[in-house]
C-alpha positions in Angstrom: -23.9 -8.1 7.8 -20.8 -5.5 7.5 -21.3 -2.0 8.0 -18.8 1.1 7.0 -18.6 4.4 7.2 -20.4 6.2 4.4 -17.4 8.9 3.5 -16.6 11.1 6.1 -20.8 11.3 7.4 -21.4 9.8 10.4 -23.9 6.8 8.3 -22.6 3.4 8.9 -23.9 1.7 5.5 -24.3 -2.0 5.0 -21.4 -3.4 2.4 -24.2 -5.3 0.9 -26.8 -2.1 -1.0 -29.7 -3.3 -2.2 -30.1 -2.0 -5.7 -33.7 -1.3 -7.0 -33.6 -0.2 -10.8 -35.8 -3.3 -11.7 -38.8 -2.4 -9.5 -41.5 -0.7 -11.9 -40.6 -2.8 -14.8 -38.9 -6.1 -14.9 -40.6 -6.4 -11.2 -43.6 -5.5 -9.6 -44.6 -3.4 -6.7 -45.2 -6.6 -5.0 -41.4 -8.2 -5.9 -40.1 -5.0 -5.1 -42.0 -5.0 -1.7 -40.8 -8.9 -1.1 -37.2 -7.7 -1.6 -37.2 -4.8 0.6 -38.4 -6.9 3.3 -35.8 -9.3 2.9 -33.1 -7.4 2.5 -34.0 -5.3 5.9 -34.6 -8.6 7.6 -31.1 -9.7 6.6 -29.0 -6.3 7.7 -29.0 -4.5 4.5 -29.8 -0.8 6.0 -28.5 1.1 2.5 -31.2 1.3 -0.3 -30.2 2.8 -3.6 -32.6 4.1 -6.3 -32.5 7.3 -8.5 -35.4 9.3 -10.7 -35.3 7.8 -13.8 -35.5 3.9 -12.8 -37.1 2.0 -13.9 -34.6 0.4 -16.2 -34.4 0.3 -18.8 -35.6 4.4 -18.9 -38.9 5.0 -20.4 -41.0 8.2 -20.3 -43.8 5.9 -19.0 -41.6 4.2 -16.1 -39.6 7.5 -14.9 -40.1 7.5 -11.6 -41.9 4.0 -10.9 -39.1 2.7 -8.8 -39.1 6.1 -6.1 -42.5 5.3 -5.9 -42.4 1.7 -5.2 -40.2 2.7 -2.4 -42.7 5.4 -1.1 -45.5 3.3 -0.9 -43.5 0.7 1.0 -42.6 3.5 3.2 -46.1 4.4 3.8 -46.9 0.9 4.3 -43.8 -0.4 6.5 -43.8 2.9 8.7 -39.9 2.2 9.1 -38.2 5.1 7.1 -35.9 5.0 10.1 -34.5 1.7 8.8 -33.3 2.7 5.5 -30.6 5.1 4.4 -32.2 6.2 1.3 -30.2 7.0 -1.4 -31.3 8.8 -4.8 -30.4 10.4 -8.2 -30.8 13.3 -10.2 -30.1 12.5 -14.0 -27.7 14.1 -15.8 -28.4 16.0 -19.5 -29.4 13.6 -22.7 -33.0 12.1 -22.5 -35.2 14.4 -23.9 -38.5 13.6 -21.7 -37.2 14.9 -18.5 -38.2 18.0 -17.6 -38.8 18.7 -21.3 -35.0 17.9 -22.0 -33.9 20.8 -20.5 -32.3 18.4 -17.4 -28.9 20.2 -16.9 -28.1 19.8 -13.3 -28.0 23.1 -11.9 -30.1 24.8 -9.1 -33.0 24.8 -10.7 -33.6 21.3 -11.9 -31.9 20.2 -8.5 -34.7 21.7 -6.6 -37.1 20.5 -9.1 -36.0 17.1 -8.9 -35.4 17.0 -5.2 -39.2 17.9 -4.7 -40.6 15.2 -7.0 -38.1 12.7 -5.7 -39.4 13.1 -1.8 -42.8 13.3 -3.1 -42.9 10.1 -5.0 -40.9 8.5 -2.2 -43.4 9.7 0.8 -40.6 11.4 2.8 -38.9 14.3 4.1 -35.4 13.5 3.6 -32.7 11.8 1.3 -30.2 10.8 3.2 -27.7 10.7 0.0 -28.4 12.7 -3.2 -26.1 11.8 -5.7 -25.6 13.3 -9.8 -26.6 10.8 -11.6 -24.0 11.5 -14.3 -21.9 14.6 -15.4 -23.1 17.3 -17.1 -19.9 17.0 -19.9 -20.9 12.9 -20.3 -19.1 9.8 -18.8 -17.1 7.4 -19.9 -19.4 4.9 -18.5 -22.5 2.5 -20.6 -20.5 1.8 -23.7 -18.7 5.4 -24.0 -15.3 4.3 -23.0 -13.6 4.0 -26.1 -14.7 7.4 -27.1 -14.7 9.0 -24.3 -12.7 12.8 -24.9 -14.8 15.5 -23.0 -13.6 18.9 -24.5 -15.1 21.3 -22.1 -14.6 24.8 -20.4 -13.1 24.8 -17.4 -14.1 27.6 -15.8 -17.6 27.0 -16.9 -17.3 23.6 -15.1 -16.5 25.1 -12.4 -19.1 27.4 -11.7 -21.5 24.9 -12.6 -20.1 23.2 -10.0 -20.4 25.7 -7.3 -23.8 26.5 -8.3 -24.6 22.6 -7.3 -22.8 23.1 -4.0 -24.6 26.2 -3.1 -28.0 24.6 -3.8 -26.8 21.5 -1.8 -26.2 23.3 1.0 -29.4 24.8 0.9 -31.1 21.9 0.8 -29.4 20.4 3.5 -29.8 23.4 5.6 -33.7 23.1 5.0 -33.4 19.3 6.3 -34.5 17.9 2.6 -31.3 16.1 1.8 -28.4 14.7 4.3 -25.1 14.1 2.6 -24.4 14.2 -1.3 -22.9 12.5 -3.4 -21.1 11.5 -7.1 -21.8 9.0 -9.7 -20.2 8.1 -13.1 -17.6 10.5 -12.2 -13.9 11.0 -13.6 -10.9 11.3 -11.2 -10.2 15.1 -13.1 -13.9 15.8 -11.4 -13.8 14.0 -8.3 -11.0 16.0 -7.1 -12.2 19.3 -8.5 -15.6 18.6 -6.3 -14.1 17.9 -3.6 -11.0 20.7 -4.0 -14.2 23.2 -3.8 -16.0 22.1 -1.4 -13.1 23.1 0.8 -12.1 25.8 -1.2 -15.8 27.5 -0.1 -16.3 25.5 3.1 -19.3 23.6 0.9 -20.9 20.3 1.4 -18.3 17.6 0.7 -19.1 14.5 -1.9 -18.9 11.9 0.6 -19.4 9.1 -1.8 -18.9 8.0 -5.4 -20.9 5.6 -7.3 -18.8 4.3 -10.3 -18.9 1.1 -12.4 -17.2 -2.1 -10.7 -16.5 -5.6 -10.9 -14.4 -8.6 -12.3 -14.5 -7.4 -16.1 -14.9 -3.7 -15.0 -12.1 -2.2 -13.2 -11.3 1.2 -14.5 -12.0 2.2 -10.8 -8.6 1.2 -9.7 -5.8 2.9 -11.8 -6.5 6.3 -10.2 -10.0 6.9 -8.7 -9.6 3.6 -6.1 -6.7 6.3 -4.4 -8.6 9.2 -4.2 -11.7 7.1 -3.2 -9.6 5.7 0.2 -7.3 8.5 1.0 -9.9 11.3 0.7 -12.2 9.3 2.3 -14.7 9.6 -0.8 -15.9 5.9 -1.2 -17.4 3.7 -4.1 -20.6 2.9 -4.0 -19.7 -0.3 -6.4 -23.1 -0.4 -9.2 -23.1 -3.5 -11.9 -20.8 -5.9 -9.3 -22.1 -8.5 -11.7 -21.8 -6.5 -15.2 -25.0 -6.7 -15.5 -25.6 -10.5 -14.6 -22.7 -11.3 -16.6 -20.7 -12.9 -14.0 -23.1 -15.3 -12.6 -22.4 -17.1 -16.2 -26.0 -17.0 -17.2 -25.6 -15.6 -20.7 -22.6 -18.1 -21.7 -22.8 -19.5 -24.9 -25.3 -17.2 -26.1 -28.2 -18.6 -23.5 -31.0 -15.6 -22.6 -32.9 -16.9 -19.7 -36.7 -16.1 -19.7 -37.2 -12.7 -17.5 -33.1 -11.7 -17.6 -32.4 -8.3 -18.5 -31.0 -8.8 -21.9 -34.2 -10.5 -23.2 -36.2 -7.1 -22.5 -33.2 -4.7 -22.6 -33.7 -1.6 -25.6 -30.4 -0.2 -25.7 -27.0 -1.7 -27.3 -25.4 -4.5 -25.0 -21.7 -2.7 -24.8 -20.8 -6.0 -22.9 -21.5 -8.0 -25.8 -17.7 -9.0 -26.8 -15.6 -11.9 -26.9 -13.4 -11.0 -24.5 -15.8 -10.6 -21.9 -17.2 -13.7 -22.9 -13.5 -15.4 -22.8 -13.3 -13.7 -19.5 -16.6 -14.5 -17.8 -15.4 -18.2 -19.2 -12.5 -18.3 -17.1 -13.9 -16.7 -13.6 -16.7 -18.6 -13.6 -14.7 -22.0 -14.2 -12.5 -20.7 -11.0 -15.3 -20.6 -8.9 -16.3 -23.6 -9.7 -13.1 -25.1 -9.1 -12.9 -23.6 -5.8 -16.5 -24.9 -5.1 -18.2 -21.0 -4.9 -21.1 -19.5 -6.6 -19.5 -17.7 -9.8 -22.0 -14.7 -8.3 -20.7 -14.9 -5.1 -16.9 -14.8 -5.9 -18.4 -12.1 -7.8 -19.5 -10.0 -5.5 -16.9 -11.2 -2.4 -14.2 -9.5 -4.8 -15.8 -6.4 -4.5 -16.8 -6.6 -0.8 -13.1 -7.2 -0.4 -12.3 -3.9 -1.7 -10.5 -1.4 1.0 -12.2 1.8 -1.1 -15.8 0.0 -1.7 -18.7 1.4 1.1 -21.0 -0.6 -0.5 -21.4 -3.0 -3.1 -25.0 -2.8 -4.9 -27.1 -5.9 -6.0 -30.0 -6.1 -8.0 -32.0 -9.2 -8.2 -35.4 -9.9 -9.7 -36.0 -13.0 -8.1 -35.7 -13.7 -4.1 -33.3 -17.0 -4.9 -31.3 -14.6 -7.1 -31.5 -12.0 -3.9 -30.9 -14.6 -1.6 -27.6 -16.2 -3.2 -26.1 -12.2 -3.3 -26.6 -11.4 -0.2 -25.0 -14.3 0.7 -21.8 -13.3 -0.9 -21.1 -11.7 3.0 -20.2 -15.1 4.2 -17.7 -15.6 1.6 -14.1 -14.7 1.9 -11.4 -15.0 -0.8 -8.0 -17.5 -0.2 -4.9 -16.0 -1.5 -4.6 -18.7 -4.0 -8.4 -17.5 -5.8 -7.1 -14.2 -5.8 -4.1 -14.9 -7.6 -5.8 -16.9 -10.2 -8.4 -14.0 -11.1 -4.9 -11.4 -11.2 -3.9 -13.7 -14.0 -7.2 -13.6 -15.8 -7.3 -10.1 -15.3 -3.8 -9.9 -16.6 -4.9 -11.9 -20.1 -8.1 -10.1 -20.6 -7.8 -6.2 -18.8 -10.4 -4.4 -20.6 -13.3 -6.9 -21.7 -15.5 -4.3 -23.0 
């Protein structure tokens, strides 16, 4: 396994993150336990996971996934293993915390306290925001996406956030923090005030990445490796797209799509086209379509860690995997000129 620096910490994270959103839903307690195992036996040190996971989010599953986690803590007795990594969500689903679910200092300390509960710890090493207050131009919003905002507002909101941070941290409850779903306009306004007000810095940010997704790059990639702010790459795969399951229409038994409630934003021809043409390349080249995948991202100079989710162990297996594989020249000139045909799939 690969290991690098988490931001500007001092946590040396595996480039392989095992993801966990399935765990409560599409998998059980037991899966989730399997995986866990597995991925600790195979380097992966960086676990990610967040309140509202299960996916997709229910009211009955919120929740489910931390305490999966927990109990395999409890179980295990290795919490020293992991660098634990969870969410608060942002504003919009109406069954947290009555729909009042701003993030601010009170529903941060809130959701801090249920998180360590329901994981059966005393410490997060990275708390990230889950999403912006304002929205994101991430599941599906991208074409639409025009935040209209106060500034100022913003900004205090902001500070509040770093205040209560840096409380936490100073009680010992969380370790680092960090961003996710995040715009380049907010990443440098967190971190221009954290050293503004000598506040905790965002030492990480957990965007959208992969072959059909790569908004990252225009302007956030920069910021990401000169500020020494790193991705934290979620949906490598687009959801599964890339391994080429869902070509042609075909929804395997158990995939995500076949339970998923909300609209599949994906769903256009030219990501289809697109998938089409990567994953004949890495079949030309003799690689697992996933594995180019996810080697592309591993590749990255700005990427800490790139997150899998699996929710089968061959599925796990073949993804962690992707470590071993390195890219020629002549592969990653080929997917320039797909990229170059088909830039913005969805």
């Amino acid at each position: 396994m690969e290991y690098r620096k988490l931001g500007q910490t001092n946590l040396e994270i595996s480039l392989i993150g095992l993801g966990t959103m399935t765990w409560g839903f599409q998998n059980s307690q037991e899966e989730g336990f399997e995986q866990m195992d597995y991925a600790l036996e195979r380097g992966i040190n960086f676990f990610d996971t967040a309140e509202m996971y299960a996916i997709p989010p229910t009211r009955e599953t919120f929740g489910t996934t931390e305490s999966i986690i927990g109990n395999w803590f409890a179980s295990r007795k290795n919490r020293d293993k992991v660098i634990l990594a969870s969410k608060i969500t942002g504003p919009g689903l109406d069954w947290i915390r009555e729909g009042n679910n701003r993030i601010d200092k009170k529903n941060i300390l809130l959701a801090v306290e249920s998180s360590l509960q329901r994981l059966q710890t005393d410490y997060i090493d990275l708390y990230q925001l889950h999403w912006p207050n304002r929205g994101s131009y991430h599941f599906g919003q991208t074409w639409g996406y025009a935040p209209e905002f106060d500034v100022h507002a913003e900004e205090e909101n902001f500070l509040e956030v770093l205040h209560t941070m840096q409380t936490l941290i100073a009680e010992g409850k969380i370790r680092h923090i960090g961003l996710s779903n995040e715009t380049a306009w907010g990443m440098t306004k967190w971190l221009q005030l954290s050293k503004q007000h000598n506040l905790p810095r965002m030492a990480s940010i957990q965007n959208e990445y992969s072959l059909l997704c790569r908004y990252f790059e225009n302007d956030l990639s920069e910021i990401a490796l000169h500020e020494q702010c790193g991705l934290l790459a979620w949906s490598p795969l687009s959801r599964g797209t890339l391994s080429g399951k869902y070509l042609n229409g075909a929804r395997p038994q158990g995939s995500r799509l076949t339970i998923e409630t909300r609209p599949d934003h994906r769903a256009h021809l030219q990501a289809e086209t697109a998938t089409t043409k990567y994953v004949a390349l890495a079949k030309q080249y003799q690689i697992d379509p996933s594995q180019m995948a996810l080697a592309f991202v591993n590749s990255q100079p700005f990427v800490n860690s790139t997150l899998i989710g699996a929710t089968n162990m061959r599925q796990l297996k073949t993804n962690i995997d992707s470590i071993d594989v390195k890219l020629s020249n002549e592969i990653l000139d080929e997917i320039a000129k797909i990229r170059r045909d088909h830039p913005l799939p969805y």
